[in-house]
C-alpha positions as CSV (number, residue, x, y, z in Angstrom):
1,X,-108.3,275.5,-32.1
2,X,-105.0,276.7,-31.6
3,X,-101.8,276.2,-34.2
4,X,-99.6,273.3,-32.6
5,X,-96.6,274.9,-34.6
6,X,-97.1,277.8,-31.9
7,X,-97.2,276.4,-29.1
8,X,-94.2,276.3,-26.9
9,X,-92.4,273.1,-25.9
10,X,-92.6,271.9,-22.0
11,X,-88.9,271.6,-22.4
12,X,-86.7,273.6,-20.4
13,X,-83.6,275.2,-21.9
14,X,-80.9,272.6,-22.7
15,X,-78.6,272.8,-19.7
16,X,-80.8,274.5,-16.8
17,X,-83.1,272.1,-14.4
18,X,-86.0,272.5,-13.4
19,X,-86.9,271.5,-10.0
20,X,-89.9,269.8,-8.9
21,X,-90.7,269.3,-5.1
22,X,-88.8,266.2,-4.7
23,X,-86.0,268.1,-6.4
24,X,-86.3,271.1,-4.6
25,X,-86.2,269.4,-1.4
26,X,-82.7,267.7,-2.7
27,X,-81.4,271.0,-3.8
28,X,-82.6,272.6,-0.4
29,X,-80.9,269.8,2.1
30,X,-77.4,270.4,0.1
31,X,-77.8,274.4,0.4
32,X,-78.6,273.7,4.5
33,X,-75.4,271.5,4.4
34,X,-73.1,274.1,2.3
35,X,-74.9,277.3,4.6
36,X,-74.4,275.3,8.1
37,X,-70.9,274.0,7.9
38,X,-69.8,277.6,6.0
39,X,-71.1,279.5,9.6
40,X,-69.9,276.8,11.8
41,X,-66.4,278.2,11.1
42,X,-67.4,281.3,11.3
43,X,-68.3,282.7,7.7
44,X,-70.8,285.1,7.2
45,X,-73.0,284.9,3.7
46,X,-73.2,287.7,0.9
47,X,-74.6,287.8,-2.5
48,X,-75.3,289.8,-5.5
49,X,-76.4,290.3,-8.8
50,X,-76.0,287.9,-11.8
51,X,-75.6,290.5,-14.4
52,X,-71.9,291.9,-14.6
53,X,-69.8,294.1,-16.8
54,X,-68.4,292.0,-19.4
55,X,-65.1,293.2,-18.7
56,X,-65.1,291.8,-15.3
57,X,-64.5,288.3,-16.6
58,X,-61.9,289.8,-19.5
59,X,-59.2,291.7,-16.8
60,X,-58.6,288.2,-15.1
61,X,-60.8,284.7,-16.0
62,X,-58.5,282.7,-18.7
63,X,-59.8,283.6,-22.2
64,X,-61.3,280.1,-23.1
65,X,-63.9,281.2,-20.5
66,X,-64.7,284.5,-21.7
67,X,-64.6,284.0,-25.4
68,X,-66.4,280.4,-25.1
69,X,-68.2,279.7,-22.1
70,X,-70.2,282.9,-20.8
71,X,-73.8,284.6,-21.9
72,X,-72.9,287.7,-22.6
73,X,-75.0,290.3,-23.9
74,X,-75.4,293.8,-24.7
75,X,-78.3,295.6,-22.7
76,X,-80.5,298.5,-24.7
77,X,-78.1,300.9,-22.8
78,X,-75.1,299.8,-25.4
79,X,-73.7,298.1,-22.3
80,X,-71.7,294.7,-22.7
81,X,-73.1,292.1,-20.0
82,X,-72.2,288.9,-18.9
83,X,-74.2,286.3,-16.4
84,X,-71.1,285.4,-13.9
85,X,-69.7,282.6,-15.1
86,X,-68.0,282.4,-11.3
87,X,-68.4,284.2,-8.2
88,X,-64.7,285.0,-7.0
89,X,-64.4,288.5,-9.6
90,X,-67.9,289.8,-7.9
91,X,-66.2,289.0,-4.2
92,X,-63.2,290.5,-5.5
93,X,-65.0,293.7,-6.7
94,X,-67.4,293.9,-4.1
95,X,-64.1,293.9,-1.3
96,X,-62.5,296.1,-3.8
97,X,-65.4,298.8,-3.3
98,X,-65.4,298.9,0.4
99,X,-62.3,297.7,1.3
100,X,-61.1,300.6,3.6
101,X,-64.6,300.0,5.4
102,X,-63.9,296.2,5.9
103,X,-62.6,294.3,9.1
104,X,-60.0,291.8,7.7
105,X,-59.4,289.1,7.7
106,X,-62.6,288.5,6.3
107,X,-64.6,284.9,6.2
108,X,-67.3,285.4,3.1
109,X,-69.1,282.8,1.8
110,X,-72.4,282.6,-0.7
111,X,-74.5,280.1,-3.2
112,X,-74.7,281.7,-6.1
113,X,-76.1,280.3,-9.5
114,X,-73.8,280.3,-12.2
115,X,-74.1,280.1,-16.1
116,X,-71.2,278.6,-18.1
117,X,-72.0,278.3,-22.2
118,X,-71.0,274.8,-22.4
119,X,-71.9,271.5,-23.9
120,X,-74.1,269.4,-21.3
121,X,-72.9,266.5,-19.4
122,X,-72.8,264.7,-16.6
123,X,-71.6,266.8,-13.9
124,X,-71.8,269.6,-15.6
125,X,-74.9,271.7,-16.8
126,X,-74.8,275.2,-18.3
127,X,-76.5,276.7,-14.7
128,X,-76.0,275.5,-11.5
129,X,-75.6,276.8,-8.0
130,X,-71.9,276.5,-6.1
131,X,-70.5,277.2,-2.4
132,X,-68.4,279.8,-2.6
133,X,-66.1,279.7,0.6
134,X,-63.1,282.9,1.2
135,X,-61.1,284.1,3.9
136,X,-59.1,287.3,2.8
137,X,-56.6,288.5,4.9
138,X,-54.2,285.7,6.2
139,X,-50.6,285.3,4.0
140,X,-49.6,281.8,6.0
141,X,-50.9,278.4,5.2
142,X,-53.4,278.9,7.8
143,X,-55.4,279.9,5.4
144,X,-55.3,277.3,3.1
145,X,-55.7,274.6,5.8
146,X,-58.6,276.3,7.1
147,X,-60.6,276.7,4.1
148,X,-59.6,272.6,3.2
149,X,-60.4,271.8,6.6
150,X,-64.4,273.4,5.7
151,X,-64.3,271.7,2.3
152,X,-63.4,268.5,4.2
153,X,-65.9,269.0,6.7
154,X,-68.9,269.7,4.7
155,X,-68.3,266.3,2.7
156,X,-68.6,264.6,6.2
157,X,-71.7,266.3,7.1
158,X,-73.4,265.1,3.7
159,X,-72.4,261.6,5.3
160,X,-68.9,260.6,3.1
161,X,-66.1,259.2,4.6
162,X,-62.3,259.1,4.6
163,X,-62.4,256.9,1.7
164,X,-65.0,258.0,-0.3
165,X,-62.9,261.4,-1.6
166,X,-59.4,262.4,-2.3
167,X,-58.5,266.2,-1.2
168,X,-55.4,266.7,-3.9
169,X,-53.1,269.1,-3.4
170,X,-50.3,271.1,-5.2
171,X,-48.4,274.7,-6.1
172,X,-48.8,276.4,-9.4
173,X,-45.6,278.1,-8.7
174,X,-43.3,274.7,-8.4
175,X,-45.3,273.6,-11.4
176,X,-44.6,276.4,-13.2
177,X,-40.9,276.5,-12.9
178,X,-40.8,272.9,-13.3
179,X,-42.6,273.5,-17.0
180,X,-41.0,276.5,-17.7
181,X,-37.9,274.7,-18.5
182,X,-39.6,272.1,-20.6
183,X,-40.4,274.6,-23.2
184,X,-39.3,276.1,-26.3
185,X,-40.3,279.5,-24.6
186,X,-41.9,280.4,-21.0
187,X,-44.4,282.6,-22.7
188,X,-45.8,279.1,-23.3
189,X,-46.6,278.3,-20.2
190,X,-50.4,279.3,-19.9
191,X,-51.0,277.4,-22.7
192,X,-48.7,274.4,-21.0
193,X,-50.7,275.2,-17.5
194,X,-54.2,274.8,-19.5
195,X,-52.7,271.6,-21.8
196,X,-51.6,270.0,-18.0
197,X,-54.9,270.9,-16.5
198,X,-57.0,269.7,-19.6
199,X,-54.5,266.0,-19.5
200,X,-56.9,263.4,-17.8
201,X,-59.9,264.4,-20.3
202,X,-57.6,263.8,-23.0
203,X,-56.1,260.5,-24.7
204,X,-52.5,260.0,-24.7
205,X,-52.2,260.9,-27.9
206,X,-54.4,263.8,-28.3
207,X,-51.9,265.4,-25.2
208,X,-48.8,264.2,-27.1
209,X,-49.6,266.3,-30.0
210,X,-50.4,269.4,-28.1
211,X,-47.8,268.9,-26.2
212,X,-45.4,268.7,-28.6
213,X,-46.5,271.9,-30.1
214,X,-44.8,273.9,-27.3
215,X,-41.9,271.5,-25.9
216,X,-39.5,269.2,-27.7
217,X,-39.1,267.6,-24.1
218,X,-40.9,264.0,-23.5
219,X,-43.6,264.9,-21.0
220,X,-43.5,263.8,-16.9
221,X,-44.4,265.5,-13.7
222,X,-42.0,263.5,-11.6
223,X,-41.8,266.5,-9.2
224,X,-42.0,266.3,-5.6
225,X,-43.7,268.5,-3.5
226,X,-42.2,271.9,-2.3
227,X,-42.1,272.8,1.6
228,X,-45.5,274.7,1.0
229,X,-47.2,272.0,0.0
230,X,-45.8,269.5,2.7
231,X,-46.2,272.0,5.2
232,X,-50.5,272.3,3.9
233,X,-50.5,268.3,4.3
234,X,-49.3,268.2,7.5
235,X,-51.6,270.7,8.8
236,X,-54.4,269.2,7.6
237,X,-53.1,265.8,9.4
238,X,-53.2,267.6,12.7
239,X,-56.9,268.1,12.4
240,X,-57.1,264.3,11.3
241,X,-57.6,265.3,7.7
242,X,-55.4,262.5,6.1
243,X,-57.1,261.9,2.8
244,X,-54.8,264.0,1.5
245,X,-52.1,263.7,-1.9
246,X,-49.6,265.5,-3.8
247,X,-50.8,266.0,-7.4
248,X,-48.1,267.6,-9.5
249,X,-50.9,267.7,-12.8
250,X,-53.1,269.7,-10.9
251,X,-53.5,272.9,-12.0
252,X,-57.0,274.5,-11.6
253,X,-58.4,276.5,-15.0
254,X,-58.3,279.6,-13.7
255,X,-55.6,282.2,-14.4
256,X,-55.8,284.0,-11.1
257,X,-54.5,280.9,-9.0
258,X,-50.9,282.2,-8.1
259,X,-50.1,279.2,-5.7
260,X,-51.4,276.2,-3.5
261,X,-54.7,275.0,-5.3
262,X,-56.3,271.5,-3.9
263,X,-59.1,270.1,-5.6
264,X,-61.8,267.2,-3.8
265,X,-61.9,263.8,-6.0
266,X,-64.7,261.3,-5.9
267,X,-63.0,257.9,-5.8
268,X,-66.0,255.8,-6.9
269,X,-64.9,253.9,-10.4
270,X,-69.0,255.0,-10.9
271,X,-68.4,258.3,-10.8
272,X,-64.3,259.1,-10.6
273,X,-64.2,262.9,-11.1
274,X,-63.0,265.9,-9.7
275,X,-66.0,267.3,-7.2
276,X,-65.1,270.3,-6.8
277,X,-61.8,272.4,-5.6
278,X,-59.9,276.2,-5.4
279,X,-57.0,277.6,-4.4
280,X,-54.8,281.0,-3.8
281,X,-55.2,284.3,-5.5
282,X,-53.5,287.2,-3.7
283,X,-53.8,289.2,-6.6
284,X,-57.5,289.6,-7.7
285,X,-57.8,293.1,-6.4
286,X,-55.2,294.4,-8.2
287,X,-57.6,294.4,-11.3
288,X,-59.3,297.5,-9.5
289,X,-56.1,299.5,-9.0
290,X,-56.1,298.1,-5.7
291,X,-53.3,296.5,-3.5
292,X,-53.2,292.3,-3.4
293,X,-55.1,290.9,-0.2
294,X,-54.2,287.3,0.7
295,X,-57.1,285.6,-0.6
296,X,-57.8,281.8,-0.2
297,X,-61.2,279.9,-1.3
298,X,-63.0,277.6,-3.2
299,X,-66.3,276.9,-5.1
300,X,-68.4,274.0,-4.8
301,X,-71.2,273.1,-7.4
302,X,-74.4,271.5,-6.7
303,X,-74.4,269.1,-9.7
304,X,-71.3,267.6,-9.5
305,X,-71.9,267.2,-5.2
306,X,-75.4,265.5,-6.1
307,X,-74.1,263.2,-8.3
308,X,-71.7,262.5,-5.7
309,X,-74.6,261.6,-3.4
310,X,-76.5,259.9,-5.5
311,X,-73.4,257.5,-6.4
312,X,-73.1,256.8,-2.8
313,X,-76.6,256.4,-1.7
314,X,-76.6,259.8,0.3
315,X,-79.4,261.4,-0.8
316,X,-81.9,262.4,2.0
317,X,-85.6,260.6,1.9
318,X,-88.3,263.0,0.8
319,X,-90.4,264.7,3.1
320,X,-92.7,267.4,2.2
321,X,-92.5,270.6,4.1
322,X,-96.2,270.0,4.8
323,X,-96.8,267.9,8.4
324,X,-100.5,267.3,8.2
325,X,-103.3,266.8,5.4
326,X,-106.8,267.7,7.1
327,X,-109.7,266.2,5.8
328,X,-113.2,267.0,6.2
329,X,-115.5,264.3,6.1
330,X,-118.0,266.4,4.3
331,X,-118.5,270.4,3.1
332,X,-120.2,271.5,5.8
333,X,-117.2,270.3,7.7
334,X,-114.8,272.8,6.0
335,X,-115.4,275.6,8.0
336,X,-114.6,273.8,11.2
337,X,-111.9,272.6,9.8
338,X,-110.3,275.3,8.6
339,X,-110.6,276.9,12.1
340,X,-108.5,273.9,13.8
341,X,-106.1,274.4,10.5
342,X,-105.2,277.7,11.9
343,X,-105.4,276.6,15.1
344,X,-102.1,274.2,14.2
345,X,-100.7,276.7,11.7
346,X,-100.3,278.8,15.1
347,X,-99.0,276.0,17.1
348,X,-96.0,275.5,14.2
349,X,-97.9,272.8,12.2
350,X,-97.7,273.2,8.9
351,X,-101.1,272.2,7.5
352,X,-102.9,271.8,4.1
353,X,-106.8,271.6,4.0
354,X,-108.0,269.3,1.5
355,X,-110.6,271.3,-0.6
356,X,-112.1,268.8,-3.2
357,X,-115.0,267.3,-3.0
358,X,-113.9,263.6,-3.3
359,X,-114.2,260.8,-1.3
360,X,-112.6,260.6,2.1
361,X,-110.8,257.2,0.4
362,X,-109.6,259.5,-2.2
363,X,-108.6,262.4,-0.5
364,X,-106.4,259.4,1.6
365,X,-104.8,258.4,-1.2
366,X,-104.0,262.2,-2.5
367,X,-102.3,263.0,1.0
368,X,-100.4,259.2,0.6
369,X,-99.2,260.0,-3.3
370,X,-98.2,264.2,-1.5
371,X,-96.0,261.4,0.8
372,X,-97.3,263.8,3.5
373,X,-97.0,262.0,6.5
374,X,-100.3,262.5,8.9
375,X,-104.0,263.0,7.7
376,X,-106.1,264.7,10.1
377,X,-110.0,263.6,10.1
378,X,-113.0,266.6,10.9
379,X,-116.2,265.4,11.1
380,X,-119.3,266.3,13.3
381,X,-118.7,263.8,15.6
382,X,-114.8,264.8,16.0
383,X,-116.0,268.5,16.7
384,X,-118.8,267.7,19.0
385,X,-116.4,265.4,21.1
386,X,-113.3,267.8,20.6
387,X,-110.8,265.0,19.8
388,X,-109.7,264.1,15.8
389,X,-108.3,261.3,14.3
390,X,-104.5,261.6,13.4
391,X,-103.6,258.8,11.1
392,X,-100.1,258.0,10.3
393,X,-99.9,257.3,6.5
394,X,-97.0,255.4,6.9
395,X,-97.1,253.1,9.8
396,X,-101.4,253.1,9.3
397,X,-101.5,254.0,12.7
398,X,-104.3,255.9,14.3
399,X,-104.5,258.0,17.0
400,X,-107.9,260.0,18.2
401,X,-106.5,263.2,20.4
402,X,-107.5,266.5,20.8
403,X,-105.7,269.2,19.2
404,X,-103.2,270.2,22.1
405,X,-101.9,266.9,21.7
406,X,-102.7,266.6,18.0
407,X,-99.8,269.4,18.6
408,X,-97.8,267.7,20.5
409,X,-97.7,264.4,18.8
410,X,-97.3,265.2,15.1
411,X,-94.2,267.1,16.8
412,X,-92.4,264.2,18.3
413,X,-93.0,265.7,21.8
């Protein structure tokens, strides 16, 4: 007998998931919506490796990320590496490579899986997967109302509407000279841009103290938007994206945001959150010795979007990739039927061929608790007569066809 103090837990790691069917076939309908919406306006996908140089993450993502939140390692080569924590540095580095072989402006996008060291929570897990959505290349707002106008539309296509989300919007440059004077000194202002950012998971009074570390000003945003931001808004309203606010706290956690940054709010009390959201960063490249490209995008995490669907009652009804379960009445059955399985395999069908010997009662129920939607019946009689009973596992209906239209049926032709 084996020592139980050996043997490893069924536990995953605390903050990963794993996914069973019915999860996978959640996690696979988001990734279809994310990929289809992405290439409807035009954006092509990339990807790469999650291992990166350490320093990657140091030259540009705000400190509290690198020092706090990443798995980094060093490799047997002395090597300092770090699973991405994000995706936009690797796009960065990636354009920075081949950026004299590139057609700009460029519309990237990808679905990377991301690791972030952090404690566990709702809407937040230490891996998860996130659209990443970029056009480099464009200066004017265009850019910006474009790459809204996809975060928009890919919350429509999971099925929200106008009032289930809030798309806010606002300039790190207004609210950084608005700060600036608030201060004892400007050099404070990263820490006041992180304090801002951090304000809603804060209580009063835990802001208030912070806040009063690095201004002896009583604290307000009572800022109205610039002609940037105005001019993003009414943009947005001439595709009929109207959802839309000025939010002079937003900030976005990331250093590399130089301007507009907009951010997509659940408005469910059940779940009010911030979803998702990005912004401008012109000057990524430079990291690389390169010059600044005009760079707009934003990232979009699984977890938080599936919670958002869940909340509204949005998730999609499982279906197993599998159409039909085919049953042979007996062994010496199996050979026949595994001759019509490939028969339908051929024909698109995507088949499993029951290979217990059970009951046919049982082997019913195993195709009903699969939730696979058609049971196919071979039998002597079936092949001598060259017709099979299809039997809807849903509706009970049966239906005794030949395989042409076994084809045709289980279809929906």
């Amino acid at each position: 007998m084996s020592d139980k103090k050996n043997i490893p837990s069924t536990e995953s790691y605390k903050g990963v998931r794993d996914f069973y069917p019915k999860d996978m076939f959640v996690q696979n309908y988001i990734f279809s919506v994310m990929r289809t919406v992405a290439e409807r306006y035009g954006y092509v996908e990339y990807g790469a490796s999650i291992l990166e140089p350490a320093e990657l993450y140091r030259s540009k993502t705000s400190e509290e990320i690198v020092s706090e939140q990443t798995y980094t390692f060093t490799d047997r080569g002395e090597r300092e590496v770090t699973l991405r924590p994000e995706m936009t540095p690797t796009l960065a580095r990636m354009i920075a490579a081949k950026r004299r072989e590139l057609a700009f402006p460029l519309r990237w996008y990808s679905i990377p899986n991301v690791f972030r060291y952090e404690r566990p929570q709702r809407g937040r897990l230490r891996e998860h997967w996130q659209l990443n959505a970029d056009i480099f290349g464009v200066a004017s707002i265009e850019a910006e109302v474009e790459i809204i106008s996809l975060a928009y539309h890919v919350m429509k296509k999971f099925g929200a509407k106008d009032e289930d989300f809030e798309i806010r919007i606002n300039s790190r440059k207004l609210a950084q000279a608005y700060l600036e004077e608030k201060l004892f000194d400007r050099a404070h202002y990263p820490t006041a841009a992180r304090l801002v950012d951090r304000k809603e998971k804060m209580t009063p009074k835990e802001f208030e103290e912070e806040w009063q570390k690095i201004s002896s000003h009583s604290f307000d945003m009572n800022i109205a938007p610039n002609e940037l931001v105005n001019d993003v808004i009414k943009g947005l309203a001439t595709r009929d994206i109207k959802n839309v606010t000025f939010y002079p706290t937003l900030m976005r956690g990331f250093d590399y945001y130089i301007d507009v940054v907009f951010e997509v709010f659940d408005t469910n009390p059940k779940n009010n959150r911030s979803l998702f959201g990005g912004g401008r960063y012109d000057n990524l490249l430079e990291i690389f010795g390169e010059d600044s490209i005009p760079a707009v995008g934003f990232g979009m995490g699984d977890v938080t979007i599936r919670d958002f669907l869940e909340t509204r009652g949005l998730l999609p009804e499982y279906r197993p990739s599998t159409d039909v379960y085919l049953i042979p009445i007996s062994a010496s059955d199996l050979p026949a039927a595994q001759k019509i399985a490939y028969t339908l395999r051929t024909s698109g069908i995507n088949v499993a061929v029951d290979l217990t010997d059970k009951k046919v009662g049982d082997k019913i129920k195993l195709a009903d608790k699969q939730s696979i939607h058609f049971a196919l019946f071979v039998g002597e009689a079936e092949v001598k007569n060259e017709a099979y009973k299809l039997k809807n596992l849903r509706t009970q209906e049966e239906k005794t066809l030949p395989v042409e239209e076994v084809v045709r049926f289980v279809k929906g032709l």
